[in-house]
C-alpha positions in Angstrom: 173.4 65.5 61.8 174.3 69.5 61.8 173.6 71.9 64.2 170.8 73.2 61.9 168.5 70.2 62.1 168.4 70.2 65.2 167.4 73.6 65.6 165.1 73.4 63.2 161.8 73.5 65.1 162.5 76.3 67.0 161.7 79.3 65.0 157.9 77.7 64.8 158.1 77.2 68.7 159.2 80.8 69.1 157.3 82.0 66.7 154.0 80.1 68.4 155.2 81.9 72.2 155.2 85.0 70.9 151.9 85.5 68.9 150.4 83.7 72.2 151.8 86.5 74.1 151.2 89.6 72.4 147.8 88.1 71.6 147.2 87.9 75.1 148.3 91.7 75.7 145.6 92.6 72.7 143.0 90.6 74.6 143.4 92.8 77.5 143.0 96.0 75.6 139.9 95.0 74.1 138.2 94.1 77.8 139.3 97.0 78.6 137.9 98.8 75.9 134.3 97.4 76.2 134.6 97.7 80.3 132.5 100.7 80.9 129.0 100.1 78.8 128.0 97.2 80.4 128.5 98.7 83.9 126.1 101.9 82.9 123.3 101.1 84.8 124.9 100.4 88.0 126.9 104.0 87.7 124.3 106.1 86.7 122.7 104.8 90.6 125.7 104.7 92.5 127.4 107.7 91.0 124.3 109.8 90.6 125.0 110.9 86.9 123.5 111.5 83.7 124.1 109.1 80.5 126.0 111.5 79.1 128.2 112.1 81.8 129.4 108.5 81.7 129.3 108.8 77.8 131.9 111.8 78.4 134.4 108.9 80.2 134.4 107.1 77.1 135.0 109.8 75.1 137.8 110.8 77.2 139.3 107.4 77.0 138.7 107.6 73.1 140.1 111.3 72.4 143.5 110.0 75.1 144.0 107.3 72.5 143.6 109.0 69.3 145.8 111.9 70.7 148.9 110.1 71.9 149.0 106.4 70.0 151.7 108.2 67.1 153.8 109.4 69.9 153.6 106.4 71.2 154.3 105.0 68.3 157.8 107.1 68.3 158.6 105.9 71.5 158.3 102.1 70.4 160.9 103.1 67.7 163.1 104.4 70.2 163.0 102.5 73.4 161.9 99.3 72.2 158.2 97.9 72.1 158.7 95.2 75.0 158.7 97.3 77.9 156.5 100.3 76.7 153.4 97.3 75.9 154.1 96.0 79.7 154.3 99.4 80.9 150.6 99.9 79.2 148.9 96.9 80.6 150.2 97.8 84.2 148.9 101.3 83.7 145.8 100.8 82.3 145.2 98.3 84.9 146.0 100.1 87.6 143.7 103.2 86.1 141.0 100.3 86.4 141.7 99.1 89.9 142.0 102.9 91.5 138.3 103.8 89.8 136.9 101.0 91.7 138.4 101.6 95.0 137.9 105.5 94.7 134.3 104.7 93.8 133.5 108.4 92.3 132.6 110.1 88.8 135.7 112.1 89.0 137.9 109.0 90.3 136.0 107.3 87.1 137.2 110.0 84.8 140.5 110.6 85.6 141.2 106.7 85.8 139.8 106.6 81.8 142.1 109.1 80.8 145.0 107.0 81.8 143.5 104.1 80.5 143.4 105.7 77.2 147.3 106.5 77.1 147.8 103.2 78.6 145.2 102.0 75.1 147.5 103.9 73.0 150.8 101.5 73.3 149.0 98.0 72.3 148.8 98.7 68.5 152.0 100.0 68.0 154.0 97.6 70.2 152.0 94.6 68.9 152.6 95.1 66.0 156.3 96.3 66.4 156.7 92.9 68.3 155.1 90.6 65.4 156.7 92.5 62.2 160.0 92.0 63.9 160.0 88.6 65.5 157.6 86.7 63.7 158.7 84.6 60.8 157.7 86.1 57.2 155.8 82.6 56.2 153.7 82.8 59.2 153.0 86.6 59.6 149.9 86.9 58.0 148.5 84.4 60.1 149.8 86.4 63.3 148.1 89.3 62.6 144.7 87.0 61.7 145.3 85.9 65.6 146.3 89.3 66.9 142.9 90.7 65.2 140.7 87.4 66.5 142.2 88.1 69.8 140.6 91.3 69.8 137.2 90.7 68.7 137.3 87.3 71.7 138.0 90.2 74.0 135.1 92.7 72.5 132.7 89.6 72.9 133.7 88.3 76.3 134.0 91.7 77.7 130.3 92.7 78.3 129.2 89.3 80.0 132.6 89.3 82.3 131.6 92.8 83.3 128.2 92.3 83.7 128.3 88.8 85.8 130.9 90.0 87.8 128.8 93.6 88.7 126.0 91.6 89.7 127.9 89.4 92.4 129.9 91.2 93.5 129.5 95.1 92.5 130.8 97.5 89.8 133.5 98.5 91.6 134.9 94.9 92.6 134.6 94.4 88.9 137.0 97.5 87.7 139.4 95.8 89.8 139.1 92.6 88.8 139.2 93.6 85.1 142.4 95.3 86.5 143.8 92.0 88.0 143.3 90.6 84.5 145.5 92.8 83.2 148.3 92.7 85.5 148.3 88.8 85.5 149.1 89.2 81.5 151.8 91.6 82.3 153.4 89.3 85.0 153.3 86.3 81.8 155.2 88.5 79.8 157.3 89.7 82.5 158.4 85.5 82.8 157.9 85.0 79.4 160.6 88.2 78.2 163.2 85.8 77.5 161.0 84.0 74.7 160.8 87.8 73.5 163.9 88.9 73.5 165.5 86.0 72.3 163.1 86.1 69.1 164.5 89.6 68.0 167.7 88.8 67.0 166.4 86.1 64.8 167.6 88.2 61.4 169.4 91.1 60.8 167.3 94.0 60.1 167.4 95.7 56.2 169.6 98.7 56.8 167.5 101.9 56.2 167.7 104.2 53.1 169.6 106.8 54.4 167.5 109.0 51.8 164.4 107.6 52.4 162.0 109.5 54.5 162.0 109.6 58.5 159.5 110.2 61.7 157.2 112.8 61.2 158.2 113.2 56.9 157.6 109.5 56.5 154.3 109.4 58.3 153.2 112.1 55.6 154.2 110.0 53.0 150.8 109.4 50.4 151.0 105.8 50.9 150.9 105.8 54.9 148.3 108.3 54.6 146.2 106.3 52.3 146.8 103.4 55.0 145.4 105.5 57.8 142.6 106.6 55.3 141.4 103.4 54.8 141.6 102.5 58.4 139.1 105.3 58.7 137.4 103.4 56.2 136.8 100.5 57.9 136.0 101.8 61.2 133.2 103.6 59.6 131.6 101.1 57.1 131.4 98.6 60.0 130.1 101.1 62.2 127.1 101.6 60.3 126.6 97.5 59.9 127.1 96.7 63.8 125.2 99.6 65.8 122.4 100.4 63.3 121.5 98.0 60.9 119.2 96.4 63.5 117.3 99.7 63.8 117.5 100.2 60.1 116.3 97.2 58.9 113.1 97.2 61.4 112.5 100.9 60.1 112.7 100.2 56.6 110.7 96.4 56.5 109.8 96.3 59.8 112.1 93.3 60.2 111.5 92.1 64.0 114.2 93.0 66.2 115.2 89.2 67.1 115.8 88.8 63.8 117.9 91.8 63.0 119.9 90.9 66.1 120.3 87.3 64.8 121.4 88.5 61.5 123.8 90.8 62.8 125.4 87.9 65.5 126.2 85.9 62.4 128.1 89.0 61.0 130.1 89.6 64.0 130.7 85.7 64.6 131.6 84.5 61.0 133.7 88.1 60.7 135.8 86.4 63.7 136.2 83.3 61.4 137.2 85.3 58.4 139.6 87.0 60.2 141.4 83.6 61.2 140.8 82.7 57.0 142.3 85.9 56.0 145.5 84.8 57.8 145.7 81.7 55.7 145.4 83.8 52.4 147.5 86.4 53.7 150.3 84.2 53.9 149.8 82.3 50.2 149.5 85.8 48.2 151.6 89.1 47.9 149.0 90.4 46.4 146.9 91.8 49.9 145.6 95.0 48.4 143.9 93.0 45.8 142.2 90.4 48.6 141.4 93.5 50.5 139.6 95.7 47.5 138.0 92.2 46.2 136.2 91.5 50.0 135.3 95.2 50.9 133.7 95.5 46.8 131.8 92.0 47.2 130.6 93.5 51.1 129.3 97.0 49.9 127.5 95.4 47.2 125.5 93.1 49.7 125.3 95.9 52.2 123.8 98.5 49.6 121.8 95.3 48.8 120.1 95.1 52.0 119.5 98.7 52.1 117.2 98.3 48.8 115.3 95.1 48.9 113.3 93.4 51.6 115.5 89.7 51.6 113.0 88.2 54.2 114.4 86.8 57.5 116.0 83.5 56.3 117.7 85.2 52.9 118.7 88.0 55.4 120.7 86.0 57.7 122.2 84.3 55.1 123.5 87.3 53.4 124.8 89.1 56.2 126.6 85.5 57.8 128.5 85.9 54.6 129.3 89.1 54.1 130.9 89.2 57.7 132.7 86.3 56.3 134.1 88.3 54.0 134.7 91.3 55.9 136.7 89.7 58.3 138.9 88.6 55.0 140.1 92.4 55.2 141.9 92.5 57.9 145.0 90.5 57.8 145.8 91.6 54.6 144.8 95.2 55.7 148.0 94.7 58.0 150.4 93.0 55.5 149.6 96.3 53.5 150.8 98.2 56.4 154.1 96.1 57.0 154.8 96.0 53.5 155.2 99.8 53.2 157.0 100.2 56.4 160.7 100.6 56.6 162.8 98.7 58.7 163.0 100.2 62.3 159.3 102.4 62.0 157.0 99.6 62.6 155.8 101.5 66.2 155.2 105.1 64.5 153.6 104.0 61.0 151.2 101.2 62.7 150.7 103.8 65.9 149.3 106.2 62.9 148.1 104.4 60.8 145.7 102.6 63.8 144.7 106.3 64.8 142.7 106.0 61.6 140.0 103.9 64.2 139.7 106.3 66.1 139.0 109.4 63.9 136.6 107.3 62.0 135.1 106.2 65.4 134.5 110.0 66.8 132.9 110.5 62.9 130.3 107.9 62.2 128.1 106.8 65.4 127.2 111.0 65.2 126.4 110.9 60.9 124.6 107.6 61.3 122.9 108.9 64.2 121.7 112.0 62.5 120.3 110.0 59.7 118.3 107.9 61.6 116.8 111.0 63.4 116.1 112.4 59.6 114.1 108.9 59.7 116.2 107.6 56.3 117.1 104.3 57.0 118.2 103.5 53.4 121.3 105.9 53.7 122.6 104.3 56.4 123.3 101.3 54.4 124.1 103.7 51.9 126.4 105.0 53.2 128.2 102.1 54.5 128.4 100.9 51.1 129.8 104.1 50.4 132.7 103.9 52.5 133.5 100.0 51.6 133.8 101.4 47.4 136.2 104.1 48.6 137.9 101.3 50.9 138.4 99.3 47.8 139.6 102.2 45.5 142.0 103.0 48.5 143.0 99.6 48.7 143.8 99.2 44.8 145.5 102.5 44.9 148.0 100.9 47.3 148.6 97.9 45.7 151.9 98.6 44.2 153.3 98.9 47.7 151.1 96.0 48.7 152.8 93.5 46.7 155.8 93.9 47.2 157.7 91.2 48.0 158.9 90.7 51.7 162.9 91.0 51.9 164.3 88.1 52.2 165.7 86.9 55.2 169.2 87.8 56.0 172.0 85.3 56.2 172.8 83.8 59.8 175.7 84.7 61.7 
């Protein structure tokens, strides 16, 4: 027996530690994320502020992100992705833990801003850490469980802060979420080894000396149609999660519970479709066709509900699929992304591209808003649809660079 078959399982092993670990790390970000809304209540009393004060924190925290993730992004080329995504779970939760011991608005604001560069390293270094370590048969599946990890942290977020602010206090629960977070850091701190030793695994593809670099590559048309349609996304599912329940009760009168109901099965089988959209991910090079096919077959059935009364059984059927195949998107969303990155630029293009979120979060909660005020419930599905039939000309428009096949693997040493 050679030394080969005996190594065999390894690179699955590896492969497994890894995803578990930078899932955890994306986990975090996302409690974090969702830490503030559910704790409203008990800081408008204690702190003795308005809504839109505490709105202001978030916005902070949002704008902190959106400003810094590219540099960030940069300095995950440079330095290396391992130390900069520890360094952002201690800070953020150490931003977390000094708001609830200083127990003030300013303390509270200040703390968010730092949260928000410590928010801008997970993207970039994730996905640095999985394009580069993770092997090519398995990747799409790693991002499916990088994304899922996300949305478990969005839905376990709100009841964690929630429970834990009525036992034992809002403040006692900022810096528990902190502990959270620097319990994940202390795994990978012990778990480095796994991480380090993964990189080496292949040779990287030596870089086109003429190809373009930092700020020229990120102006490239096709990494600016990948942030584009990360905008995209960001503000079609805006529109579905935070007012189609108003919408629909405006336009039918369809009862709250069942607009909530409707929507839980969106959110939940969108978690599922994620984890599906690894699979297929992994059996097709052709991810900007999966992509355009799921966001066209979603902005149909979203424009859909927008223009016919479905009743409350046909309704929650319709939308329990369509978050099916929304969640479909997103792994292939990412292989679009790694299949137009050079080797080497993973931190800056996905630290970019992932700003896309955030410009398309500061842009549609305000335009849906305003259109509900106009009282014309109808456009905000129509405009969601809107955005999912640019999403999928965006998508075919980069589907050249989408299938492309993944280098091969280099030879060992």
């Amino acid at each position: 027996m050679d030394a080969s078959s005996t190594l065999a399982p390894q690179p699955a092993r590896r492969d497994l530690s890894v995803i578990g670990l930078i899932c955890a790390a994306h986990f975090v970000s996302h409690v974090h994320i969702f830490i503030l809304p559910p704790l409203f209540p008990f800081l408008k009393d204690a702190l003795g502020v308005s809504y839109v004060e505490l709105g202001l924190v978030i916005t902070v925290f949002n704008v902190a992100t959106a400003v810094t993730q590219t540099p960030t992004g940069f300095l995950v080329d440079r330095i290396g992705p391992f130390r900069l995504l520890v360094a952002g779970l201690v800070l953020g939760s150490l931003s977390l833990a000094v708001a609830g011991l200083a127990g003030s608005y300013m303390a509270l604001l200040v703390a968010f801003l730092f949260a928000g560069l410590a928010n801008s390293v997970y993207h970039p270094a994730d996905y640095s850490i999985l394009s580069s370590t993770v092997q090519d048969s398995r990747i799409g599946r790693a991002f499916s469980f990088h994304t899922f990890s996300g949305y478990l942290g969005t839905a376990v977020s709100p009841a964690l802060m929630l429970g834990l602010a009525l036992t034992v206090g809002w403040q006692a629960a900022l810096v528990v979420a902190g502990a959270i977070g620097f319990a994940v850091a202390i795994l990978l701190l012990v778990r480095s080894g796994d991480l380090a030793h993964a990189q080496p695994r292949r040779k990287q593809t030596k870089a086109d000396p003429s190809a373009p670099s930092g700020v020229r590559l990120l102006m490239q048309p096709t990494i600016l149609g990948l942030m584009f349609f990360f905008m995209l996304i960001t503000m079609s599912a805006s529109g579905i999660t935070s007012f189609s329940v108003v919408a629909l009760n405006s336009l039918y009168g369809t009862p709250l519970a069942v607009g909530n109901t409707a929507l839980t099965g969106y959110l939940v089988t969108g978690a599922i479709g994620v984890l599906l959209g690894g699979w297929i991910a992994d059996r097709t090079r052709h991810h900007a066709f999966v992509a355009a096919a799921c966001f066209a077959g979603t902005s149909a059935v979203v424009l859909l509900l927008g223009s016919v009364d479905l009743g409350p059984t046909l309704l929650i059927v319709v939308m329990t699929l369509s978050g099916l195949a929304y969640g479909i998107i997103m792994p292939s969303r990412d292989m679009m992304v790694r299949a137009a990155t050079p080797p080497g630029s993973f931190g800056k293009v996905f630290g970019f591209v992932s700003t896309g979120f955030s410009v398309g979060g500061m842009i549609a909660p305000p335009l849906y808003g305003y259109i509900m005020d106009r009282g014309e419930p109808f456009w905000i599905f129509a405009c969601a649809a809107a955005f999912m039939l640019i999403g999928t000309l965006t998508a075919l428009s980069r589907s050249r660079i989408a299938t492309r096949p993944a280098p091969a693997p280099a030879a060992a040493e």
